[in-house]
Residue frames relative to the residue before (quaternion, step in Angstrom):
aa qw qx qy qz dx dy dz
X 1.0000 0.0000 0.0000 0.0000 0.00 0.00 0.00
X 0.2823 -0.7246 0.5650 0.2758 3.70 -0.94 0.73
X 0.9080 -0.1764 0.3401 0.1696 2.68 -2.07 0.96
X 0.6358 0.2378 -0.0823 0.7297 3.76 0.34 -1.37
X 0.7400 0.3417 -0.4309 0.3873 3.25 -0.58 -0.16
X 0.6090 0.5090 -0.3462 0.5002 3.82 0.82 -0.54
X 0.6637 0.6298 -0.2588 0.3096 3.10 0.91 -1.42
X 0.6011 0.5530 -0.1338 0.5612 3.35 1.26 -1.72
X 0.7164 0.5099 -0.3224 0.3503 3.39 0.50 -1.14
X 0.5059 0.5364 -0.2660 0.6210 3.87 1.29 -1.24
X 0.6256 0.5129 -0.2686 0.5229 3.96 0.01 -0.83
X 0.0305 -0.7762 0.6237 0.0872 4.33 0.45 -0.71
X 0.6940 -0.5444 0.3594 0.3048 3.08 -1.27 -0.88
X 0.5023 -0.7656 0.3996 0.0432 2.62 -1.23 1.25
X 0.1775 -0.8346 0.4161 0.3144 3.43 -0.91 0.10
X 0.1088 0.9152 -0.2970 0.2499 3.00 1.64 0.34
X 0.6264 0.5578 -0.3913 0.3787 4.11 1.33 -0.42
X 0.1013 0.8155 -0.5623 -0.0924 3.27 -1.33 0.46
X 0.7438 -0.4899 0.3431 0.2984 3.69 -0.92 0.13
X 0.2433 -0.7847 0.4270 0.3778 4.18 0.37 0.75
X 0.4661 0.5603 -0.5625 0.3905 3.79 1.49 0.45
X 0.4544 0.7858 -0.3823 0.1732 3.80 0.99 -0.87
X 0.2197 -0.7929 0.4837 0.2984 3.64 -0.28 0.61
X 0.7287 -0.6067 0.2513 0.1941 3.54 -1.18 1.15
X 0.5065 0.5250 -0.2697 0.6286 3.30 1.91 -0.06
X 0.7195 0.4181 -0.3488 0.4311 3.21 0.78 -0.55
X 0.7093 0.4240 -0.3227 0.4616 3.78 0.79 -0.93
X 0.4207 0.6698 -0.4668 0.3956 3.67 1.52 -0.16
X 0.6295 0.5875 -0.1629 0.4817 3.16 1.45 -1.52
X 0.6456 0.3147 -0.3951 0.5728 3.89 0.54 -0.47
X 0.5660 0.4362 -0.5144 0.4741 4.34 0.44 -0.84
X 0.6834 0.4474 -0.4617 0.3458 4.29 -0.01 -0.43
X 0.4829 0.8066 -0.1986 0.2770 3.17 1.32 -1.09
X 0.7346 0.4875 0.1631 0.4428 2.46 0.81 -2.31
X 0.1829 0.8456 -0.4208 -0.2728 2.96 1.38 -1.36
X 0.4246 0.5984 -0.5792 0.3551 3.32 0.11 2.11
X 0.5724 -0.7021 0.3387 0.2543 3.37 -0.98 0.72
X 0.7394 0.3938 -0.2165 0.5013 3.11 0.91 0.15
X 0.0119 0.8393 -0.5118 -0.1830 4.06 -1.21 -0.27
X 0.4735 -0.7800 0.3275 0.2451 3.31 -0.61 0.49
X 0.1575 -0.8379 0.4833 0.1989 3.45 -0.31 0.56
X 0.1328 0.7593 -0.6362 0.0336 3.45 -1.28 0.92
X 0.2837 -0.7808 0.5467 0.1049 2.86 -1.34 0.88
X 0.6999 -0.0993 -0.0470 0.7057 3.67 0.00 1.72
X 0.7206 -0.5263 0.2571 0.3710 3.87 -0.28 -0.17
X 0.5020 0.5871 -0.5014 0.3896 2.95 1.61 0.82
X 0.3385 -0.7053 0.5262 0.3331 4.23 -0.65 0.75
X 0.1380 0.9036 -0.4000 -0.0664 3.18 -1.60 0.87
X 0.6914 -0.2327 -0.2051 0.6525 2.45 1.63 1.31
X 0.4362 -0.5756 0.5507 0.4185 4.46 -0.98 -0.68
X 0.2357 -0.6002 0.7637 0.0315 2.63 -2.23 0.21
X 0.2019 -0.7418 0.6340 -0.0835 3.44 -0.42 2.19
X 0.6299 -0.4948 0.4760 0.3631 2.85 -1.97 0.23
X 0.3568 0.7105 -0.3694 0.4811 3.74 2.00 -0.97
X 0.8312 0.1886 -0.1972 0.4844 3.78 -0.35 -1.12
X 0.4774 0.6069 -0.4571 0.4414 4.08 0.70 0.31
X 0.7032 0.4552 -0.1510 0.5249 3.30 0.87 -1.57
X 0.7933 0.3933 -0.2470 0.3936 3.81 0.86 -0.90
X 0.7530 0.3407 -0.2649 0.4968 3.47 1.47 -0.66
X 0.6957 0.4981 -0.2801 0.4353 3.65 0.82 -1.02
X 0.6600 0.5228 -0.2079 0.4979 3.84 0.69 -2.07
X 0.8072 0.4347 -0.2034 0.3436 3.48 -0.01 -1.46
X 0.6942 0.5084 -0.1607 0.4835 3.27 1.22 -0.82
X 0.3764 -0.6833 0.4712 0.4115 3.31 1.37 -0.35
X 0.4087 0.6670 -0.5601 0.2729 4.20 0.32 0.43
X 0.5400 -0.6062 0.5094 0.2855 2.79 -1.46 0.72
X 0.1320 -0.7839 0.5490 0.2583 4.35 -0.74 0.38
X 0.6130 0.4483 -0.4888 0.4294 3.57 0.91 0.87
X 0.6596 0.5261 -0.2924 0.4501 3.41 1.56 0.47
X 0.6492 0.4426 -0.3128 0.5337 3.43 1.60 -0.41
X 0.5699 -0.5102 0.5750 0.2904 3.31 -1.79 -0.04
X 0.5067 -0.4505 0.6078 0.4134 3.63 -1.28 0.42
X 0.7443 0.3641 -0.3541 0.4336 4.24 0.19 -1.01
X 0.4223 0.4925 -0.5993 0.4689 4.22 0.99 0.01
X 0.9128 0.2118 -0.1014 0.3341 3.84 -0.13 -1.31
X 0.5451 0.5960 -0.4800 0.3424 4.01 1.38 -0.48
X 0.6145 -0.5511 0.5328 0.1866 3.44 -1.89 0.64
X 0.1103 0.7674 -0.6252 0.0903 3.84 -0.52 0.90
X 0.6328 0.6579 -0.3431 0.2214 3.31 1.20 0.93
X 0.0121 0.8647 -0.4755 0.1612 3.16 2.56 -0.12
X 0.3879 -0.4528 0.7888 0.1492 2.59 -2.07 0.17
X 0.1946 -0.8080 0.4942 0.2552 3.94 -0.88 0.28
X 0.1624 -0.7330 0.5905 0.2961 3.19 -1.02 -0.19
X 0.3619 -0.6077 0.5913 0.3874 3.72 -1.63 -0.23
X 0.5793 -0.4474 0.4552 0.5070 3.80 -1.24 0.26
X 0.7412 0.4590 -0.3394 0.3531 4.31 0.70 -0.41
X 0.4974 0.6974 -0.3971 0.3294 3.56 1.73 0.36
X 0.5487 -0.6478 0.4389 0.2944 3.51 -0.74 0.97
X 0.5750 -0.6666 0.4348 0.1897 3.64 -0.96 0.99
X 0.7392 0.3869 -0.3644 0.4137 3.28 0.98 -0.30
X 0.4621 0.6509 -0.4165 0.4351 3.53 1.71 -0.07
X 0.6139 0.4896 -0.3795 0.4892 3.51 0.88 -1.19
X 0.7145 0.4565 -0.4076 0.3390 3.69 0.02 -0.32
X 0.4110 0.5038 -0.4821 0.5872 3.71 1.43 -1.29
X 0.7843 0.4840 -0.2513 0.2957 3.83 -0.42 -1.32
X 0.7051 0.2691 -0.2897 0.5887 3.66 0.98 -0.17
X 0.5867 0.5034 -0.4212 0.4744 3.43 1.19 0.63
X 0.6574 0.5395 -0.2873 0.4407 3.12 1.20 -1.02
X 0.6681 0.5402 -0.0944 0.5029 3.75 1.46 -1.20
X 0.5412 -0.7029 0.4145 0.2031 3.10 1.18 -0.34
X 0.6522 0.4517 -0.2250 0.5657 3.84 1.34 -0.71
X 0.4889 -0.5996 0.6209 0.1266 2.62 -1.66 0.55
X 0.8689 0.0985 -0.0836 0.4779 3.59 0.91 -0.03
X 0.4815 -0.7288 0.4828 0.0621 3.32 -1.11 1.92
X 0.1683 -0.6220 0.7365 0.2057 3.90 -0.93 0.54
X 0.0239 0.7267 -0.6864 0.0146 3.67 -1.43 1.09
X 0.5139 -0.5748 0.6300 -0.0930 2.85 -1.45 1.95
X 0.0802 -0.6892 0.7201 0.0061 3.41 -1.70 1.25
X 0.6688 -0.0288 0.0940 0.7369 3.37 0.81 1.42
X 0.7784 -0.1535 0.3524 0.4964 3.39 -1.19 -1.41
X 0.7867 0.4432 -0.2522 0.3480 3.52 0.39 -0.50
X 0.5642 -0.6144 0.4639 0.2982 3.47 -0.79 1.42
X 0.1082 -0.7471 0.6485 0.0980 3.73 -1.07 0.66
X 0.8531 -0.1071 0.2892 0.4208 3.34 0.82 -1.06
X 0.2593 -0.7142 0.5557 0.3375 3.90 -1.04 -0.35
X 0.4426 -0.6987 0.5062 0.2442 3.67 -1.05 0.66
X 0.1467 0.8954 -0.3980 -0.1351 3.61 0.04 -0.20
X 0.7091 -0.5456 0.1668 0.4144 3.33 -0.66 1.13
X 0.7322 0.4594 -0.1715 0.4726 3.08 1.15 -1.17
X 0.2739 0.7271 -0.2384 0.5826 3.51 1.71 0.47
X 0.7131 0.5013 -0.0513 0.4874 3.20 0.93 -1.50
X 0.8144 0.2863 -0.1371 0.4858 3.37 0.41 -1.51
X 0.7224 0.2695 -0.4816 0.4166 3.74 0.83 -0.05
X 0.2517 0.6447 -0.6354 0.3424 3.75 1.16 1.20
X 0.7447 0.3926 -0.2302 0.4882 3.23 0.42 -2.07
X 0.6103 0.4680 -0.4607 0.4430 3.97 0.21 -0.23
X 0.6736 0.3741 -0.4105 0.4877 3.72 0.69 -0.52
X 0.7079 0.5697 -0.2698 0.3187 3.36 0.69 -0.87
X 0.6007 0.4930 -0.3130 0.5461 3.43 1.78 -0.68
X 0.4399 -0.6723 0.5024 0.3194 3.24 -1.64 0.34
X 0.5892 -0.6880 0.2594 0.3350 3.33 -1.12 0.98
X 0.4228 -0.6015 0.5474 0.3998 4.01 -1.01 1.11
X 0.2033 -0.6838 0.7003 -0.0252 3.14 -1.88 1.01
């Protein structure tokens, strides 16, 4: 089994999806919930892209918008980079470095599996490392 796939698998399910009609106060309202920083957005069961606390604070807060007036699709991110569940962990990181994000949509084939997050990542390598003494 790969890595991402283990990873994703530990991690279960989430409730964390919402419609790109959803107003930004509301999916703020499923990330507290959840208590994750981010939501996914699908439309019917196709994935098309997230909504962080990152693009709240940069498009809605910073800008002075209202988040009980916008949509999750005015401010969510549909520009990721993907990954498959067989991509090597240290690529995803080059790739959330290179991209800037902190979090990876991964694809089985065509089908959405999950998000990777950064923090995902580091309590791999921390499990994987041996403990400092």
């Amino acid at each position: 089994m790969s890595k991402i796939k283990e990873i994703l698998i530990k991690k279960g399910l989430h409730f964390n999806v919402v419609d790109p009609e959803t107003k930004v106060l509301d999916a703020l309202t499923i990330m507290k919930t959840e208590n994750l920083s981010y939501v996914v957005v699908k439309l019917k069961n196709q994935f098309l892209g997230i909504m962080s606390e990152h693009d709240y604070v940069q498009k809605v807060k910073l800008q002075g918008k209202q988040s009980n007036l916008l949509l999750v699709k005015d401010i969510m991110n549909h520009d990721l980079p993907i990954v498959s569940y067989e991509e090597d962990l240290k690529r995803c990181m080059v790739l959330m470095n290179v991209y800037k994000t902190r979090y990876l949509p991964v694809f089985d084939e065509i089908e959405f599996r999950g998000i990777l997050t950064m923090n995902d990542l580091m309590r791999e390598v921390m499990h994987d490392e041996k403990p400092i003494k």
